[in-house]
NUKOL-970352 format. One line per field, with one value per residue (C-alpha): x negated, y, z negated. Coordinates in nm, 2 decimals. Each point is the difference from the previous one (the first is absolute). Example, Ala and Ser with C-alpha at 12.3 -4.5 7.8 and 13.67 -1.06 7.14 Angstrom:
2
c1	(-1.23,-0.14)
c2	(-0.45,0.34)
c3	(-0.78,0.07)
//
This chain:
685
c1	(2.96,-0.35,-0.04,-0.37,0.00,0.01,-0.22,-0.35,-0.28,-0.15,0.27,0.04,0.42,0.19,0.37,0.30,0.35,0.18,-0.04,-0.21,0.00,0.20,-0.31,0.05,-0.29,-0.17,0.10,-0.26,-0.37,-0.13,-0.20,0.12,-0.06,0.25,0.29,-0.22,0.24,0.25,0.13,0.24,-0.23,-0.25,0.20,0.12,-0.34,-0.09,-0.39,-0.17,-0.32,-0.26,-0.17,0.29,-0.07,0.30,0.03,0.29,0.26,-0.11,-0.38,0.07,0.16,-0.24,-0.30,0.16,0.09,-0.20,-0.31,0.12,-0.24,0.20,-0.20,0.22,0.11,0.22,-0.14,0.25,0.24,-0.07,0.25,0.26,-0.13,0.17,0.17,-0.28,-0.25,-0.28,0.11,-0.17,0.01,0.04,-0.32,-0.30,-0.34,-0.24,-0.22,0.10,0.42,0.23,0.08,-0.23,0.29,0.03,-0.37,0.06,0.24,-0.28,-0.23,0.27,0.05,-0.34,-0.02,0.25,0.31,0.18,0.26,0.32,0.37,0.30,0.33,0.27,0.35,0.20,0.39,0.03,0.27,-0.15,-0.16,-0.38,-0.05,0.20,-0.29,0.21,0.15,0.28,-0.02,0.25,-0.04,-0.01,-0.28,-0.19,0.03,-0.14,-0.24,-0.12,0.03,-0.25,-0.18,-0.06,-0.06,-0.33,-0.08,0.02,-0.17,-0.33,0.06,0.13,0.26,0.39,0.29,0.37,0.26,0.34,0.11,-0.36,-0.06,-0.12,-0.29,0.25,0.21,-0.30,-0.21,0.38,-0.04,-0.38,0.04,0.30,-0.25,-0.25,0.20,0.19,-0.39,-0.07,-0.30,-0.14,-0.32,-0.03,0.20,0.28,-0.08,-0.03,0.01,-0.36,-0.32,0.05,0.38,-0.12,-0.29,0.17,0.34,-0.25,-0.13,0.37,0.06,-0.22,-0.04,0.44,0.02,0.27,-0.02,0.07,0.37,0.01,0.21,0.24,0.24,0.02,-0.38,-0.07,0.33,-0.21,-0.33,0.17,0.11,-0.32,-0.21,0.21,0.04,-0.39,-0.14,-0.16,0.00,-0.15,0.28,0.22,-0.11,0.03,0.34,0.13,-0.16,0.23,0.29,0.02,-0.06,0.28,0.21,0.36,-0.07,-0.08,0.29,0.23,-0.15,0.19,-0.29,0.09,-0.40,0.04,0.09,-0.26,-0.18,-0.02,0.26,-0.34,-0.11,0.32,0.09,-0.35,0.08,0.32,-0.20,-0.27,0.23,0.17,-0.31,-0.09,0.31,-0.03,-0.36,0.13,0.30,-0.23,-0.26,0.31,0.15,-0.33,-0.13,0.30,-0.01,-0.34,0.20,-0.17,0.22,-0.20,-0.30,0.18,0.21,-0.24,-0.28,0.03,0.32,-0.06,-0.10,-0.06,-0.27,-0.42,-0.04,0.24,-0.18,-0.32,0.14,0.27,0.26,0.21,-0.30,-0.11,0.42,-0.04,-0.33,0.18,0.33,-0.22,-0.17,0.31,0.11,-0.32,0.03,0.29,-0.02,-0.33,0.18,0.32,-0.17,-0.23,0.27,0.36,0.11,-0.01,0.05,-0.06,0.26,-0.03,-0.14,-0.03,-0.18,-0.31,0.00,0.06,0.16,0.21,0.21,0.09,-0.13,-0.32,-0.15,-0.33,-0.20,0.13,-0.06,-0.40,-0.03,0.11,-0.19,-0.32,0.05,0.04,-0.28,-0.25,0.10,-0.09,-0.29,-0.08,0.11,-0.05,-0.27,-0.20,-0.21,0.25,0.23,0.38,0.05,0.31,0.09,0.32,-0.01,-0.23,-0.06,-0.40,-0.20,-0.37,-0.01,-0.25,-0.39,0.10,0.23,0.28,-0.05,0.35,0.23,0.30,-0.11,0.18,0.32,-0.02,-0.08,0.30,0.24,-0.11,0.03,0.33,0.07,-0.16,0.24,0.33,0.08,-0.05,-0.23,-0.25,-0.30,-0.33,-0.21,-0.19,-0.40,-0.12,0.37,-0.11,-0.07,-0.29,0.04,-0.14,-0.19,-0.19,-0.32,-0.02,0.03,-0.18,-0.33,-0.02,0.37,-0.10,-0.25,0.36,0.10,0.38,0.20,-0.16,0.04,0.36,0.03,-0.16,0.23,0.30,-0.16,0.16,-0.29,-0.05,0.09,-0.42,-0.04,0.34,-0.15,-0.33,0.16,0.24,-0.28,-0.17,0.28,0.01,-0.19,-0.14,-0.15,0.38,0.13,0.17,0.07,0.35,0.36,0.12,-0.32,-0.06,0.39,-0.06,-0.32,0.15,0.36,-0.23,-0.19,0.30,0.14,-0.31,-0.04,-0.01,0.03,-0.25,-0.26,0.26,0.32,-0.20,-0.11,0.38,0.10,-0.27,0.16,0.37,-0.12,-0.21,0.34,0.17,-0.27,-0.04,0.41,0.01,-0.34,0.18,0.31,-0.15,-0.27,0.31,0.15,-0.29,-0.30,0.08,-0.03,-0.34,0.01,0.24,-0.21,0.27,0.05,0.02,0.25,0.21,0.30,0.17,-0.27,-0.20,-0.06,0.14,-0.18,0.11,-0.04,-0.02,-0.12,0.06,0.34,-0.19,-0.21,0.07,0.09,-0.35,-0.19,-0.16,0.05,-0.37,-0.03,-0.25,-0.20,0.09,-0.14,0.22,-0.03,-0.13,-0.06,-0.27,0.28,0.01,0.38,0.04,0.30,0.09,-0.19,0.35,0.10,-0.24,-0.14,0.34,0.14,0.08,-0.36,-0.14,0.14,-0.09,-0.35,0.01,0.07,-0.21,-0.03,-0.14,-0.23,-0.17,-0.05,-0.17,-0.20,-0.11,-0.12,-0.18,-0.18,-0.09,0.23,0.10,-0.14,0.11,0.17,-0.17,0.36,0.31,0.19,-0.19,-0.34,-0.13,-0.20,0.38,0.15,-0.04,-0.23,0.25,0.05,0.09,0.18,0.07,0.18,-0.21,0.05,-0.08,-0.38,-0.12,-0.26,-0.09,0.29,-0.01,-0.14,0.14,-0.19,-0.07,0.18,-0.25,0.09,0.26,-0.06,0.35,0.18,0.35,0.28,0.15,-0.11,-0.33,-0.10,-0.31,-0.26,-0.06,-0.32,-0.21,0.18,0.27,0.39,0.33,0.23,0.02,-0.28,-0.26,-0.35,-0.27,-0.30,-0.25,0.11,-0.18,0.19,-0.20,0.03,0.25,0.25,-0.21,-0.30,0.16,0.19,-0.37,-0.20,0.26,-0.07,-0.35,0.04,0.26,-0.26,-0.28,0.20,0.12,-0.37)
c2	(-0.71,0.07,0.34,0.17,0.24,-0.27,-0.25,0.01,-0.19,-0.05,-0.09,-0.34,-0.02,-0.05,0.07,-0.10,0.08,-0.32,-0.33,-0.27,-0.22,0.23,0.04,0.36,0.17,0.27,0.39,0.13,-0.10,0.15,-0.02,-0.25,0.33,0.14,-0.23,-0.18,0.17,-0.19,-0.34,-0.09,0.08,-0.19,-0.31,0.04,-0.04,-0.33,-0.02,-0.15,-0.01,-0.09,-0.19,-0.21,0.18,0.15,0.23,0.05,0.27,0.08,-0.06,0.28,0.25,-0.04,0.05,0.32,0.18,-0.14,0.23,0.36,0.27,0.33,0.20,-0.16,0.33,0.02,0.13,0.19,-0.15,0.03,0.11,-0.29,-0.09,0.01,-0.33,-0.23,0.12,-0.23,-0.10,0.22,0.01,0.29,-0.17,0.20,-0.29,0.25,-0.24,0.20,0.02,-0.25,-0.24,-0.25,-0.21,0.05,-0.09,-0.33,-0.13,0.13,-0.27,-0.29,0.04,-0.02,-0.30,-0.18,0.00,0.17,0.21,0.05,-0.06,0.22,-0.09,0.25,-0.11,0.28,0.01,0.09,0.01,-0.11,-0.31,0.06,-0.37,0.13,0.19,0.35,0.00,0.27,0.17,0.18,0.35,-0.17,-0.24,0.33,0.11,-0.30,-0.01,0.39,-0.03,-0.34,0.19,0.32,-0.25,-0.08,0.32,0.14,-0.26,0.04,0.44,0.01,0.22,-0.04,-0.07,0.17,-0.09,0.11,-0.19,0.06,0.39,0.11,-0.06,-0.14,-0.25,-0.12,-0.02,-0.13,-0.30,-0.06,-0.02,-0.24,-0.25,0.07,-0.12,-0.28,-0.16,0.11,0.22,0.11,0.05,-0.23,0.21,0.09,0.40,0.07,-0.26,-0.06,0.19,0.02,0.12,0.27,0.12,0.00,0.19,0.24,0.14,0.02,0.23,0.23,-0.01,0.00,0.20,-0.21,0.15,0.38,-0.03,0.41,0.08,-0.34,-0.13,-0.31,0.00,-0.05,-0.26,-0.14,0.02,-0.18,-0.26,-0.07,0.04,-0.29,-0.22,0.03,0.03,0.32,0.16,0.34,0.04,-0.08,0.20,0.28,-0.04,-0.04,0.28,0.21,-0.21,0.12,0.39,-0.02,-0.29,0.20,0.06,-0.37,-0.11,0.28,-0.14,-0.34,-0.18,-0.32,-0.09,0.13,-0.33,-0.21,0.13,-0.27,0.03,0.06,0.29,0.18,-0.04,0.14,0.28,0.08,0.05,0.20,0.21,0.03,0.07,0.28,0.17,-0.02,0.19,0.26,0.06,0.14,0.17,0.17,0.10,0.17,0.15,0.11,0.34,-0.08,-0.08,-0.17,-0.03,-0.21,0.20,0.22,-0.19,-0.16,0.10,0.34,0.13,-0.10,0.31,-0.17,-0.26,0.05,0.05,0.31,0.14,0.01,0.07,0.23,-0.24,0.29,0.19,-0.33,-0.06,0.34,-0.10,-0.32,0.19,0.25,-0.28,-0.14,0.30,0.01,-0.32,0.01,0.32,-0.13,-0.30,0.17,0.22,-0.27,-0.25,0.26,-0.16,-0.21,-0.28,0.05,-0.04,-0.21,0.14,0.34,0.29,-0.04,-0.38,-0.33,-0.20,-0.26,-0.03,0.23,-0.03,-0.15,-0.18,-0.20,0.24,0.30,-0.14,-0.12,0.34,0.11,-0.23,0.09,0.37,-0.06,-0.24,0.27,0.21,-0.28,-0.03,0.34,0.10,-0.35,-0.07,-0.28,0.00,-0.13,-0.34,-0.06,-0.12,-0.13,-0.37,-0.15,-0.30,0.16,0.33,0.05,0.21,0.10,-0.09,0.19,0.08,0.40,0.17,0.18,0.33,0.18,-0.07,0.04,-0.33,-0.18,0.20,-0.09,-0.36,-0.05,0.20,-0.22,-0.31,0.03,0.12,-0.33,-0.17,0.16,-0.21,-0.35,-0.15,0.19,0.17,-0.10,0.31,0.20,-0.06,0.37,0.15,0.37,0.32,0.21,0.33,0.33,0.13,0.33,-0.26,0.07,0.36,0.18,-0.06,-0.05,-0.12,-0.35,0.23,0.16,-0.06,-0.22,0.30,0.24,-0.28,-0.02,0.38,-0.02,-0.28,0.23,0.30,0.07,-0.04,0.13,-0.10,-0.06,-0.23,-0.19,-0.07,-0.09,-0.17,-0.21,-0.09,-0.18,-0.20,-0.20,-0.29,0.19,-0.25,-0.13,0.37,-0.06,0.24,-0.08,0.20,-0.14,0.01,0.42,0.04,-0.14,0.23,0.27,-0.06,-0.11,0.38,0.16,-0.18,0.07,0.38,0.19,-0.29,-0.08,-0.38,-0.13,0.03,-0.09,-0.36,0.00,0.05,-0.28,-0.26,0.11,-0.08,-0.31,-0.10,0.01,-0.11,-0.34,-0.04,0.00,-0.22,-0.29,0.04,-0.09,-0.30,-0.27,0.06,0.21,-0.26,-0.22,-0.38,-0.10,-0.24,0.29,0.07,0.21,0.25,0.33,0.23,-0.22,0.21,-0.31,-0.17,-0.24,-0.08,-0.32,-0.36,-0.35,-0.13,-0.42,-0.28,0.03,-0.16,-0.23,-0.18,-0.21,0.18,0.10,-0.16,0.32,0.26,0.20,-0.02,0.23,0.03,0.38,0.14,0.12,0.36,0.05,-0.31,-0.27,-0.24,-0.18,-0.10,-0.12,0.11,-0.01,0.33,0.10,0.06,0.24,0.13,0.14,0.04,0.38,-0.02,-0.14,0.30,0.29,-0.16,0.08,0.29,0.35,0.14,-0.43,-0.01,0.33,-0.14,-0.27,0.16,0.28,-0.27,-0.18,0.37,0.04,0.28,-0.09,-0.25,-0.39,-0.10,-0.29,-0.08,0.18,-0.09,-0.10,0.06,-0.36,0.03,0.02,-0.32,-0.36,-0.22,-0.20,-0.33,-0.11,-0.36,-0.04,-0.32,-0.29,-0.05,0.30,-0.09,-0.36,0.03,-0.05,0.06,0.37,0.16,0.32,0.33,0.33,0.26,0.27,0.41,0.03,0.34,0.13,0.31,-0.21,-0.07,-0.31,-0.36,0.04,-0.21,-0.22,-0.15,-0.35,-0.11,-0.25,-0.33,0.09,-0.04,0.03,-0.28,-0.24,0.11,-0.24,0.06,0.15,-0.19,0.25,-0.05,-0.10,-0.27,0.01,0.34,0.10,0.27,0.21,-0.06,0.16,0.28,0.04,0.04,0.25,0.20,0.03,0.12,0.28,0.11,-0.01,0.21,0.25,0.05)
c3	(6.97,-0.07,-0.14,0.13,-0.27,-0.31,0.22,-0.22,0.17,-0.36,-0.19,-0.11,0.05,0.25,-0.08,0.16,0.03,-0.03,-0.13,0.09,0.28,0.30,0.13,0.02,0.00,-0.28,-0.08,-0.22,-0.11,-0.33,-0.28,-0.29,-0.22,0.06,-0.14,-0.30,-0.20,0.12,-0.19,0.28,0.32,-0.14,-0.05,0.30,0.19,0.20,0.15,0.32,0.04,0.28,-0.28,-0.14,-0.38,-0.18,-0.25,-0.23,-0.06,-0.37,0.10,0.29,-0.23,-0.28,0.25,0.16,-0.31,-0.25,0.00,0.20,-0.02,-0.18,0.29,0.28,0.24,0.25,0.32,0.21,0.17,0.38,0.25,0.14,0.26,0.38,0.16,0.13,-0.16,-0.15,-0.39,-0.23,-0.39,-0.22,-0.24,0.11,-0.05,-0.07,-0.29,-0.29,-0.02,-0.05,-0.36,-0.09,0.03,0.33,0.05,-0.22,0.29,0.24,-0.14,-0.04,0.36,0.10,-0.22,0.26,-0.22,0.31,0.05,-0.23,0.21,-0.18,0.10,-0.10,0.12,0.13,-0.01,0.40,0.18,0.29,0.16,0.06,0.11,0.33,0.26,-0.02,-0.32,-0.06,-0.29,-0.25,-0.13,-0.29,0.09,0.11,-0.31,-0.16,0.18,-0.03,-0.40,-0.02,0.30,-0.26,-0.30,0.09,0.19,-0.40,-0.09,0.15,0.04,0.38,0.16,-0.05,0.20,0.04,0.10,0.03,-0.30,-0.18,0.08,-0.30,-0.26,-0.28,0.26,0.06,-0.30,-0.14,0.24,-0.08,-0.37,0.04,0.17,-0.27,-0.25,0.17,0.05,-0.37,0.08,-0.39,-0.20,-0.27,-0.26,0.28,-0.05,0.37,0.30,0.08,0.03,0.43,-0.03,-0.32,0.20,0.33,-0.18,-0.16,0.35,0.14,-0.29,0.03,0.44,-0.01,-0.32,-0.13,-0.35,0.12,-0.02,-0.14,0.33,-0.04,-0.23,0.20,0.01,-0.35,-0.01,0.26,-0.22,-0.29,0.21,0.16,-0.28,-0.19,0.33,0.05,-0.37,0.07,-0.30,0.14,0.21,-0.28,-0.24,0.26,0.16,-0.40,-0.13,0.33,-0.07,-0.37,0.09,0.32,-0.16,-0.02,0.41,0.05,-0.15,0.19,0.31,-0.05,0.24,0.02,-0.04,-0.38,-0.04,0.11,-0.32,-0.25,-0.29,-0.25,0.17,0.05,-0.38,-0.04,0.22,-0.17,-0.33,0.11,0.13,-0.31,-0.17,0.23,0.00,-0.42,0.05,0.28,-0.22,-0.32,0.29,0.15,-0.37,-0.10,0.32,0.15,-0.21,-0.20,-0.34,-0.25,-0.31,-0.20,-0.03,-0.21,-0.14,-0.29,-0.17,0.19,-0.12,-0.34,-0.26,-0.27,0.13,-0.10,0.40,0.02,-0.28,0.19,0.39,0.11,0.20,0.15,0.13,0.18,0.11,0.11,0.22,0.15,0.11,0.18,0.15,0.11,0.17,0.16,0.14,0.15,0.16,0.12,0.19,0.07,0.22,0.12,0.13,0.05,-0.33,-0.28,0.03,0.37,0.26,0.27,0.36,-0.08,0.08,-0.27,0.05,0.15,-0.15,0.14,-0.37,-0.19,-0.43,-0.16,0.24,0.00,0.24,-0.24,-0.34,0.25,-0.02,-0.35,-0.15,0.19,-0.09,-0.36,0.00,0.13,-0.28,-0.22,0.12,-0.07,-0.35,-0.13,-0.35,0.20,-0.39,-0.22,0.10,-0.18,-0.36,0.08,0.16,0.07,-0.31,-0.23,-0.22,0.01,-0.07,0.11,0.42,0.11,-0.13,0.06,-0.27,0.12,-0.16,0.11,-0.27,0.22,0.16,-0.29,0.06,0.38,-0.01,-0.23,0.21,0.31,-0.15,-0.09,0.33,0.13,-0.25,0.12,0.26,0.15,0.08,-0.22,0.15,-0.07,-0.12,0.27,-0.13,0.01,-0.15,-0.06,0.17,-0.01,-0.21,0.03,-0.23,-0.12,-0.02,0.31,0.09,-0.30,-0.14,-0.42,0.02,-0.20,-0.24,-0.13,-0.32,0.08,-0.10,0.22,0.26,-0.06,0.05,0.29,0.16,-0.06,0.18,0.29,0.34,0.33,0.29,0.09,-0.30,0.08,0.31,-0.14,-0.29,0.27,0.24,-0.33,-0.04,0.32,0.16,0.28,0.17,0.04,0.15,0.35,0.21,0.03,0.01,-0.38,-0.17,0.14,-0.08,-0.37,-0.07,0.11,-0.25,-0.30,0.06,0.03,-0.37,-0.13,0.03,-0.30,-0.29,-0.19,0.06,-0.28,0.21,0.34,-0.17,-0.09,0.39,0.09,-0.28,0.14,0.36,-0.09,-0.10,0.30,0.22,-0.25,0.05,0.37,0.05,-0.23,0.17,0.34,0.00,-0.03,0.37,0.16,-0.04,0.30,-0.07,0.10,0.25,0.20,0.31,0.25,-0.25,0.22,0.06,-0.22,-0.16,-0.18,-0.34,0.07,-0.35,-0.08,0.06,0.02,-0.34,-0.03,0.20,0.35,0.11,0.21,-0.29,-0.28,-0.33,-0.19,0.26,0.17,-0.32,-0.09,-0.32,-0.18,-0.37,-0.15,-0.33,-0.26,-0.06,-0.39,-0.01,0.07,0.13,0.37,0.19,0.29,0.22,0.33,0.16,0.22,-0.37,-0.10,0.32,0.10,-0.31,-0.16,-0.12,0.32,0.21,-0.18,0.00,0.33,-0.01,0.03,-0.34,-0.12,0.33,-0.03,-0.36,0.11,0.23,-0.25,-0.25,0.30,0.08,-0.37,-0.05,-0.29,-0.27,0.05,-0.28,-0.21,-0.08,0.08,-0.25,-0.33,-0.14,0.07,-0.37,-0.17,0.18,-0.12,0.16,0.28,0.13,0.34,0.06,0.36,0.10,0.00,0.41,0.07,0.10,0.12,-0.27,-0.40,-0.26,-0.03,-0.27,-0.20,0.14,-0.09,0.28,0.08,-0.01,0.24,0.28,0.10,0.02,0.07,-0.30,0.02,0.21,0.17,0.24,-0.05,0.20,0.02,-0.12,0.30,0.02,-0.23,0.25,-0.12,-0.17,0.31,0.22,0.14,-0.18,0.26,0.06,-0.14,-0.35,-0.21,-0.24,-0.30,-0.04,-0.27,0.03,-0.28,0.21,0.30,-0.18,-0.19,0.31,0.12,-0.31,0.03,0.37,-0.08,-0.27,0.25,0.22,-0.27,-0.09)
//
């Protein structure tokens, strides 16, 4: 039963399908490569040689996956090829592919340690010592599975059959094998470097991990990412099985069940979790109401803030803006919330969907974009009141008023929302349309704010207030200039900045509303045309590996602090914190401090000349080195509030990590953190 396709004239062993001594002869001829991974298949090996030397089981697998170059590829599989046909391999010997432990059993058997004999017993029906052997259905389909076993292993074509028609049935039957002959890395977090690379191209040349079309798909996903340790295809099928998991479970397939109990429970709490976020998304944005904003600081008429601002002028400016809005999108969409499958869109279900609220959010944060102060960053944070974040003074002294009447807005529900770094809009101002204006003596000033303007020095006045570089030519941001003109007519530069606060307001509302189920998780790659959220991730270690074995664990810097923790990063990175970092209005942050837009903050939350000189005690196994001494943490750059992530300095791992050969062990932690130093200032000079 020797199969042409898996017959590899270089390969060092020749496999067969029964045991030894029926004198039966050999299926397949392969490299040893492809099953080091395995503890069983290696003990199983017996050896002849012309020369009389053996070699042993453990010596075999430790020379074949002992030293594997991480630039192995995986050439193309060539077409199967027709009956009697010469054998071919899928391995193309062109000098510079291939593992170097393949090239280590190259060299063994050029020593004379000869070829390696693999028995694998199969539980046939039939008798192959008779000439013509009749086989079972069964047996065929014993035979097919062990057949497309190794044809995965080294990357050649799969077979069907009737039984095994599709990719799962027979990927299903494959990882059973893998794990009854224990194929695993050495911490068990996938099943081998030949099965992970070789799984990796099926994903991506089957596309197992777009299952958008398919609830059974991304059962299937889930299934086959825990039965072959993929965590890409995990993560992916998860992430679909949390947005579409009231449809999985109304589907009653009966492969639901063939998740592990883990994963499931985990599925049933994510889904939870995202039905707690749509539910306060849905209360806010299904008619734009956003109680608590005025339900502080703003209503208040006895409060120092109230005294300097006029609260019902900017109420007044919000309202307007909400009418706006949603005639905007009611005429956009048929209705709002839309309707499914109507005239003005396509929806397949009816309500705040994910491709809607796509598009709300990237409407509002254009006009974010535009009337945003890139000059001065927040003086709020989530933990702390402080004062002084940013080298530029904030000279509007309705900023005050405004930071306090978002923050409590960010406090009315849970979870609470971490500030957005640049928090308030630009306001027009006479500066900017008359010469002398700043040469007035304050009173005449003030009488000039309350003089009513026309409708030329609006505009001008207007256009001075925006981030034209960030003007798109787009349907909301033309249908928003053209309200805020028509609010604007006839009042005075006073009562505009009052319309700009009342609007700031709204805009702030809807773009901290949204970040929690409209940034995707982000290992989600089939993303799409995708109605139902795709923002929830699989939190923990992977059903398939021991407890804590496989967690990331990461070092974060306290916010106004000079303090170091370190947590797991699923934690933080996809915590409420974590999200909104990814989010728009924190990127473009980012990337305007990167631009030198605005100034980088020596600290963001203290003056580092008012704090106390700090200490740092890590753990003393947290470097192979000298006991560590006490050091002095540097000025920290951030715009974030909260747990910032921190770079490991060379040769410095987490708790349980290996040390890597380059460091150096008499370095001490204050060296390393020292030399740092000096390079940040370098590069800051």
């Amino acid at each position: 039963m020797l199969v042409p396709e898996l017959w590899q004239d270089h390969g060092d062993t020749i496999i067969f399908l029964h045991t030894e001594g029926t004198n039966l002869g050999p299926s397949f001829k392969l490299d040893s490569a492809c099953y080091a991974s395995s503890k069983k298949l290696s003990l199983l090996v017996g050896r002849t040689s012309q020369t009389g030397h053996r070699r042993s089981s453990s010596q075999i697998r430790e020379r074949a996956n002992g030293d594997q170059s991480p630039n192995s590829s995986l050439h193309p599989p060539s077409p199967t090829p027709p009956p009697g046909s010469p054998p071919m391999g899928s391995w193309t010997n062109d000098g510079s592919s291939g593992s170097q432990g393949r090239r280590i059993v190259s060299d063994s058997l050029d020593e004379g340690v000869g070829e390696v004999h693999l028995h694998i017993p199969l539980p046939l029906q039939a008798d192959l010592t008779l000439p013509e052997p009749l086989l079972t259905p069964d047996d065929i389909e014993t035979l097919v599975a062990i057949r497309n076993v190794f044809a995965f292993l080294i990357g050649e074509p799969l077979v069907v059959t009737s039984r095994q028609s599709s990719i799962f049935s027979i990927f299903l039957r494959i990882a059973n094998f893998l794990h009854r002959y224990e194929f695993a890395n050495l911490d068990g977090s996938t099943l081998g470097q030949e099965v992970a690379e070789n799984f990796g191209r099926c994903l991506r040349e089957f596309k197992l991990a777009d299952v958008r079309t398919s609830r059974e798909k991304t059962i299937e996903a889930v299934v086959l990412g825990e039965r072959m340790k993929s965590f890409e295809l995990y993560s992916e099928g998860f992430v679909h099985a949390v947005g579409r998991y009231d449809d999985i479970i109304k589907l009653q397939s009966p492969k639901f069940h063939l998740i592990t109990d883990i994963t499931r429970l985990r599925l049933e709490r994510a889904q939870i979790d995202l039905s707690t976020r749509l539910k306060t998304v849905r209360n806010r944005l299904k008619d734009f109401e956003f109680p608590a904003l005025f339900s502080g600081i703003a209503s208040s008429t006895t409060s120092t803030e109230s005294k300097l601002v006029r609260f019902k002028a900017w109420r007044f400016s919000f309202l307007a803006m909400r009418r706006h809005v949603m005639s905007f999108y009611r005429q956009r969409y048929g209705a709002w919330p839309p309707s499914a499958k109507s005239k003005k869109n396509s929806f397949e279900e009816s309500g705040l969907n994910r491709i809607l609220l796509l598009e709300l959010y990237q409407d509002f944060c254009h006009l974010y974009d535009v009337l945003v102060n890139r000059d001065v960053l927040t003086t709020r944070s989530t933990e702390l009141n402080l004062e002084a974040m940013s080298t530029k003074v904030d000279t509007d002294e309705s900023a005050p008023a405004m930071r306090r009447v978002l923050g409590e807005f960010d406090h009315s529900s849970p979870p609470v929302q971490p500030p957005i770094p640049f928090d308030t809009p630009l306001l027009p101002s006479l500066t900017t349309t008359r010469r002398g204006y700043n040469s007035l003596e304050p009173k005449h000033q003030k009488k000039e704010r309350m003089k009513p303007l026309e409708d030329d020095e609006i505009n001008q006045a207007l256009m001075q207030s925006y981030n034209r570089d960030s003007i798109k030519a787009t349907p909301f941001l033309e249908a928003f200039m053209s309200f805020e003109r028509k609010q604007a007519h006839g009042k005075s530069i006073e009562e505009i900045t009052e319309l700009r606060n009342g609007q700031w307001m709204f805009l702030y509302a809807v773009l901290q509303s949204l970040p929690l189920v409209v940034i995707d998780a982000p290992d989600a790659k089939w993303t799409e045309g995708v109605e139902y959220f795709l923002c929830e991730v699989p939190k923990g270690t992977p059903p398939w590996c021991p407890e804590d074995s496989s967690r990331k664990m990461s070092w974060y810097g306290i916010a106004g602090g000079m303090g170091v923790v370190s947590l797991p990063a699923e934690l933080v990175e996809h915590g409420v914190e974590g999200i909104y970092r990814r989010s728009h209005c924190w990127e473009v942050a980012e990337n305007w401090a990167s631009n030198g837009e605005v100034d980088i903050l020596i600290d963001s939350y203290q003056s580092p000349e008012n704090l106390p000189t700090p200490t740092l005690q890590l753990p003393t196994d947290f470097l192979e080195s000298d006991p560590i001494e006490p050091v002095l943490l540097k000025k920290r750059n951030s715009i974030h509030i909260g747990l910032e992530a921190l770079p490991l300095p060379a040769g410095v791992l987490p708790h349980g990590a290996k040390s890597s050969s380059y460091h150096d062990p008499q370095k001490s932690f204050a060296d390393i953190l020292e030399q740092l130093s000096n390079k940040a200032e370098t590069k800051k000079k």
